[in-house]
SEMI-463296 format. One record per residue: x, y, z of N, C-alpha, C in turn; residue in one letter. Coordinates in pm, whole numbers, padded with zeros to 5 digits, always signed. Layout:
// residues N
XYZXYZXYZa ...
END
This chain:
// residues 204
-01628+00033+02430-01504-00029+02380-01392-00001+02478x -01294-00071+02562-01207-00085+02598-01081-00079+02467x -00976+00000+02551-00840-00034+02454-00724-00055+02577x -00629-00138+02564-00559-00218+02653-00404-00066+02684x -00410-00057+02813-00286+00073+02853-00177+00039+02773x -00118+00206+02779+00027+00164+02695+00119+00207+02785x +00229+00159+02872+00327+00195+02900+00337+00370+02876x +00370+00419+02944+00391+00592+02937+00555+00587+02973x +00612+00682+02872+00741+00726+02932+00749+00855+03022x +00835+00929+03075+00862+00984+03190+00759+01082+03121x +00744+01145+02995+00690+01259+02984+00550+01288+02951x +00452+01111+02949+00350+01112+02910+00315+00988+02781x +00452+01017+02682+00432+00969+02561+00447+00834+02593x +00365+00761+02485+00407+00603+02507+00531+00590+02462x +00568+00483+02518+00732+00466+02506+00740+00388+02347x +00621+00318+02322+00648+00308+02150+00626+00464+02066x +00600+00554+02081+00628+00656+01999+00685+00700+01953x +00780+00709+02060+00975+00765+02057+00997+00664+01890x +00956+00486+01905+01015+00427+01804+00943+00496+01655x +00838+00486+01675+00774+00538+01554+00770+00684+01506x +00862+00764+01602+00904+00878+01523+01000+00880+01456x +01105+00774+01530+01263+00788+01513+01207+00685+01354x +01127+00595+01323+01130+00532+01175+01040+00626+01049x +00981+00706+01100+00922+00832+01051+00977+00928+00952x +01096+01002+01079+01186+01055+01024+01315+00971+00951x +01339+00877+00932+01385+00745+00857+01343+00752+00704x +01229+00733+00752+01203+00666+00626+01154+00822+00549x +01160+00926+00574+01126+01037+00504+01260+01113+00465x +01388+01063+00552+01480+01094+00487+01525+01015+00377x +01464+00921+00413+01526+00776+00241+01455+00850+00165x +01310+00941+00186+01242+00949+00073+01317+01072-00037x +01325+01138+00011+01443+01290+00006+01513+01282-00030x +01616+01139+00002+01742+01103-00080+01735+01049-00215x +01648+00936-00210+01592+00896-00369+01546+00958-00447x +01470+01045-00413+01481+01163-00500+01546+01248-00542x +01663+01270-00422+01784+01339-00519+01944+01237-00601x +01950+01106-00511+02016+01054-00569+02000+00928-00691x +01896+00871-00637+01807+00769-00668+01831+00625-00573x +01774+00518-00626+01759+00394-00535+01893+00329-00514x +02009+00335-00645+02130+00278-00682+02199+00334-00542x +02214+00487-00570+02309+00564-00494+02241+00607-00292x +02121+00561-00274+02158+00576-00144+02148+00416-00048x +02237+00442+00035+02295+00363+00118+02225+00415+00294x +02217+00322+00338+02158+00353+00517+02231+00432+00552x +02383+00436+00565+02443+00576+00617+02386+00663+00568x +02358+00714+00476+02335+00863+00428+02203+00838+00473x +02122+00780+00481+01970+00814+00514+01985+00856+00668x +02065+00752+00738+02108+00776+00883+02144+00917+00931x +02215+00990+00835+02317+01135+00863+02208+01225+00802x +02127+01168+00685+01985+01282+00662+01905+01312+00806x +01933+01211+00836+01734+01200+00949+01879+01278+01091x +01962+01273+01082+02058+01330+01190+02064+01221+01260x +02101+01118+01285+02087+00950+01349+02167+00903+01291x +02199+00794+01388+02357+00738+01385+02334+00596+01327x +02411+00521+01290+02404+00398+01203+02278+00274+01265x +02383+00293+01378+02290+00258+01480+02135+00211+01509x +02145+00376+01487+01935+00384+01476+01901+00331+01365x +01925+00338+01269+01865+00300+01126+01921+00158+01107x +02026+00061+01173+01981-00030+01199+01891-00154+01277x +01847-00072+01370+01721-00078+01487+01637-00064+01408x +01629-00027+01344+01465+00022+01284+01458-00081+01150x +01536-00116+01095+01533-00139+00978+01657-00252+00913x +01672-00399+00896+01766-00474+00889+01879-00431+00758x +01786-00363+00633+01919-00387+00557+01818-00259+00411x +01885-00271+00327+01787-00150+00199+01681-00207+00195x +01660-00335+00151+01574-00374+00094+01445-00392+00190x +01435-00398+00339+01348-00358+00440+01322-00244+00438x +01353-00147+00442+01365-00008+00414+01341+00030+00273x +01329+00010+00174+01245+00021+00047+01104-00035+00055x +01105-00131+00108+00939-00216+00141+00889-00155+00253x +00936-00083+00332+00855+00024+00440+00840+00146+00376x +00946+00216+00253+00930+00316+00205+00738+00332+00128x +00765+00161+00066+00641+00154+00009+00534+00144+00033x +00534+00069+00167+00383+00018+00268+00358+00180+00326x +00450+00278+00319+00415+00383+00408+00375+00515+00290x +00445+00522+00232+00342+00661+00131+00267+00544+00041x +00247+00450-00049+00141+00437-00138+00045+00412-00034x -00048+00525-00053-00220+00496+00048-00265+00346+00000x -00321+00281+00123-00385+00169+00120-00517+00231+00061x -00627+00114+00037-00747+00163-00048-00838+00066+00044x -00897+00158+00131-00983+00155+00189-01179+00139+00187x -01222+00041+00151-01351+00049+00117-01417+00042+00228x -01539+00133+00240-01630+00134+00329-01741+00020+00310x -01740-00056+00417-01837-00197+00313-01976-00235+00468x -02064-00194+00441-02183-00238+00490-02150-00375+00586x -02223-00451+00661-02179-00575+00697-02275-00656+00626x -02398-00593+00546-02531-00668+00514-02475-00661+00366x -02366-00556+00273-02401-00555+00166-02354-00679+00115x -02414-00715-00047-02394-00778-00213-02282-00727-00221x -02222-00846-00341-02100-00869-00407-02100-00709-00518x -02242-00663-00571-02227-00552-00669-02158-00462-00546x -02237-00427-00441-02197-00312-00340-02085-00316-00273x -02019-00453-00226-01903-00453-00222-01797-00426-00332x -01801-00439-00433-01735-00406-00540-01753-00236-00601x -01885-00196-00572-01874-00054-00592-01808+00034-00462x -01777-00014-00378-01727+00038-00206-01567-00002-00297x -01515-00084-00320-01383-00056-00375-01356+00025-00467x -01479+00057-00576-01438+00126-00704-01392+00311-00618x -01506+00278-00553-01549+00449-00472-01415+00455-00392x -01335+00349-00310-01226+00329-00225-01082+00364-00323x -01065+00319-00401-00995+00316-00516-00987+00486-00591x -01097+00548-00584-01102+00685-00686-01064+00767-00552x -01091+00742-00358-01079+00808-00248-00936+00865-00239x -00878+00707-00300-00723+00737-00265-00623+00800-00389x -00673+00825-00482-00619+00881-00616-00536+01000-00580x -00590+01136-00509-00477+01233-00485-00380+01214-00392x -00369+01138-00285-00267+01090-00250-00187+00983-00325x -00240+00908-00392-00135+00820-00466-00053+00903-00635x -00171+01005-00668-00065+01098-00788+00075+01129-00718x +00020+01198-00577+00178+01245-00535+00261+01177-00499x +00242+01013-00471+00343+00876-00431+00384+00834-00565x +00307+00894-00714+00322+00759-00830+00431+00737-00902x +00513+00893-00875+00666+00903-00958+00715+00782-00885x +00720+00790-00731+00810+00723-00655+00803+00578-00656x +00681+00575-00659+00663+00422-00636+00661+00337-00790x +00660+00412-00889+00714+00335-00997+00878+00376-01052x +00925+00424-01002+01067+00407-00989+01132+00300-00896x +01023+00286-00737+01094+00162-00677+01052+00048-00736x +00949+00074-00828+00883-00077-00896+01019-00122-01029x +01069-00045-01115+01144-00024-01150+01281-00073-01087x +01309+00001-00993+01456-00054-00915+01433-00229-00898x +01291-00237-00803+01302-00428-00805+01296-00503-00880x +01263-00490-01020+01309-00514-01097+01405-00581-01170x +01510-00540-01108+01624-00500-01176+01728-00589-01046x +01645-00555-00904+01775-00601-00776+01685-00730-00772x +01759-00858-00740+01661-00982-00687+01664-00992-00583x +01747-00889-00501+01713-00935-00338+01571-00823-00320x +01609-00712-00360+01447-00647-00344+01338-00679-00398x +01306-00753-00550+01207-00839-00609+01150-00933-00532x +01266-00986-00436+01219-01103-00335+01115-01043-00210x +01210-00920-00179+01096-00866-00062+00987-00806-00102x +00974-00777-00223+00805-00737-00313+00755-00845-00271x +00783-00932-00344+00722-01125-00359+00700-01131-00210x +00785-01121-00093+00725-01191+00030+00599-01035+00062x +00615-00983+00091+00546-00839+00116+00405-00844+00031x +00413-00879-00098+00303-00895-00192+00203-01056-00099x +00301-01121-00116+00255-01247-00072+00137-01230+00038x +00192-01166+00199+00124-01202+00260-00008-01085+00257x +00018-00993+00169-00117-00888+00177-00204-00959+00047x -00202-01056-00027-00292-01140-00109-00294-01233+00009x -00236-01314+00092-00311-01419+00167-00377-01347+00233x -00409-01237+00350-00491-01163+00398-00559-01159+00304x -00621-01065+00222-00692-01046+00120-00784-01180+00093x -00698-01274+00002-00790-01398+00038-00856-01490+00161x -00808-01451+00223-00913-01493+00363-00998-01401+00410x -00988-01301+00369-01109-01172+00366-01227-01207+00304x -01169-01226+00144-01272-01264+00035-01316-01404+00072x -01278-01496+00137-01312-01636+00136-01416-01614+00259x -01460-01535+00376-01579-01495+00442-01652-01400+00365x -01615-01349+00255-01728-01285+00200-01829-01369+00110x -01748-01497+00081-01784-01626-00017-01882-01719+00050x -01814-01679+00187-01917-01797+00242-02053-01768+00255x -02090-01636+00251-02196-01596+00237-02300-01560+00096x -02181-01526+00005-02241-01432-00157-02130-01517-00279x -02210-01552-00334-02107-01616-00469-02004-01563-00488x -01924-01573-00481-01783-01527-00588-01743-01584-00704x -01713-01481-00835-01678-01537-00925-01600-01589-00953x -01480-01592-00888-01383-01708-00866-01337-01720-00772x -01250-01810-00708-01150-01863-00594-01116-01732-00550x -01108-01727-00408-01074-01613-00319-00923-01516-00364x -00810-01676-00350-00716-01671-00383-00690-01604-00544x -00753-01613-00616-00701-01564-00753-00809-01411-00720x -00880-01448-00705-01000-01291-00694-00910-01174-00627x -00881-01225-00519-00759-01123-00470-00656-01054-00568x -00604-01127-00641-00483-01129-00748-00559-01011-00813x -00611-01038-00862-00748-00990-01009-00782-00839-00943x -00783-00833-00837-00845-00694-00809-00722-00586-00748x -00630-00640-00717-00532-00576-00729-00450-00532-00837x -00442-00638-00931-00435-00570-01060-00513-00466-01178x -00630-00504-01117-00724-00437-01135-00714-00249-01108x -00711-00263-00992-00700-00154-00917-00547-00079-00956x -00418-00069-00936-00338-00058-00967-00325-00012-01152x -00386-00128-01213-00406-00056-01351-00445+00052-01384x -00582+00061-01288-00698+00157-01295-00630+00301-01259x -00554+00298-01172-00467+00452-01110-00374+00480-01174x -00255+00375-01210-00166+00437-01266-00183+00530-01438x -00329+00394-01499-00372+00474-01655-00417+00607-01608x -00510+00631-01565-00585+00748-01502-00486+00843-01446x -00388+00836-01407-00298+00939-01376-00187+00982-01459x -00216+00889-01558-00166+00900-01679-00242+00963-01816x -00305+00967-01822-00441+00960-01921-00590+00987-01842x -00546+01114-01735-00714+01114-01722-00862+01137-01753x -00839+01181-01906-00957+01190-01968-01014+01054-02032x -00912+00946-02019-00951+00855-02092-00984+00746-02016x -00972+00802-01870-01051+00703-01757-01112+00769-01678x -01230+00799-01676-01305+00864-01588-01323+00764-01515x -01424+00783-01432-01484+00762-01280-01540+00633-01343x -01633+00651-01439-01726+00551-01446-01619+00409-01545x -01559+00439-01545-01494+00329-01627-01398+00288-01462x -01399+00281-01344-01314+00236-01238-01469+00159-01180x -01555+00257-01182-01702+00143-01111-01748+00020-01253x -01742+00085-01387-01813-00061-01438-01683-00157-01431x -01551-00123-01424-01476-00224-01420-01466-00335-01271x -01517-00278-01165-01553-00342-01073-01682-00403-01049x -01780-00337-01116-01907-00394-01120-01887-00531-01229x -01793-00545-01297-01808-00677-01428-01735-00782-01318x -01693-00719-01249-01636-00891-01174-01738-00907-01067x -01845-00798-01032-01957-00887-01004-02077-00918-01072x -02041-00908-01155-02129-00953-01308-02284-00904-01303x -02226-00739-01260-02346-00672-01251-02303-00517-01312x -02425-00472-01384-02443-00343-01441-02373-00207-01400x -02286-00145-01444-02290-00076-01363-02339+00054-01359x -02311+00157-01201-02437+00239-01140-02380+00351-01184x -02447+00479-01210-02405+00615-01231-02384+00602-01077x 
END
């Protein structure tokens, strides 16, 4: 495998690093602040004067709150990662999410206060509801063009496009009850609920 050079700055580091530290420490000072002030009360200056950075930087990095709440979110809630065969079935692909889904559970307990308080705040703001909606948008069109090569090969029980929908809600249900109520969702109730949308049994 080849990977294509990166520019080095004077000291070694790639010169995109410098950016992705300086939005790092950004976005971990927004996180720090919402937690002590909440979503209402902080403003980019104060996240700017948390992280020690000038208005400046935190407008380089970031156009306005509501970009900066949708990076808050793409960056601590863990993505859910399934390990998926290239040969497997719709059951095994669907049990690789259930198993992907239960992987990411202790990192998402410690994101879940937060991220249903910003679910909460958009809510409520329509300019941030809007950047859910575009943000949501294009990780279901990915998603469905994922699922629409998995179709071309293995039945799907429905349209790519809605299947996507369905398993994200799915999933999302499945963590927040369970971290809520975890005796009343074990393990095996996250695999048969993924095994019924491939309309197969499911496995201890």
């Amino acid at each position: 495998m080849t990977t294509a050079a990166t520019p080095a700055g004077r000291k070694g580091r790639p010169k995109g690093d410098k950016r992705e530290r300086t939005r790092a420490r950004l976005l971990e000072a927004a996180r720090e602040l919402i937690r002590e002030v909440g979503y209402e009360r902080t403003t980019m200056e104060a996240v700017a004067r948390r992280a020690g950075m000038t208005s400046g930087a935190i407008y380089g990095n970031f156009r306005n709150r509501d970009e900066l709440f949708i990076a808050l979110g793409q960056t601590y809630w863990p993505a859910v990662k399934p390990q998926i065969p290239p040969d497997a079935d719709l059951p095994a692909i669907m049990r690789a999410f259930a198993a992907a889904t239960l992987a990411a559970l202790p990192e998402r307990e410690a994101a879940a206060v937060g991220r249903l308080t910003g679910m909460a705040y958009a809510m409520t703001h329509e300019a941030q509801r809007a950047a859910v909606h575009e943000a949501t948008a294009r990780s279901y069109a990915w998603g469905a063009e994922w699922l629409a090569g998995v179709g071309a090969t293995r039945a799907l029980p429905m349209p790519p496009h809605v299947l996507v929908r369905v398993m994200h809600a799915l999933t999302e249900g499945l963590v927040f009850q369970r971290l809520l109520t975890p005796d009343l969702v074990p393990d095996e109730v996250f695999y048969a609920a993924f095994a019924a949308l491939a309309g197969a049994p499911a496995k201890e």
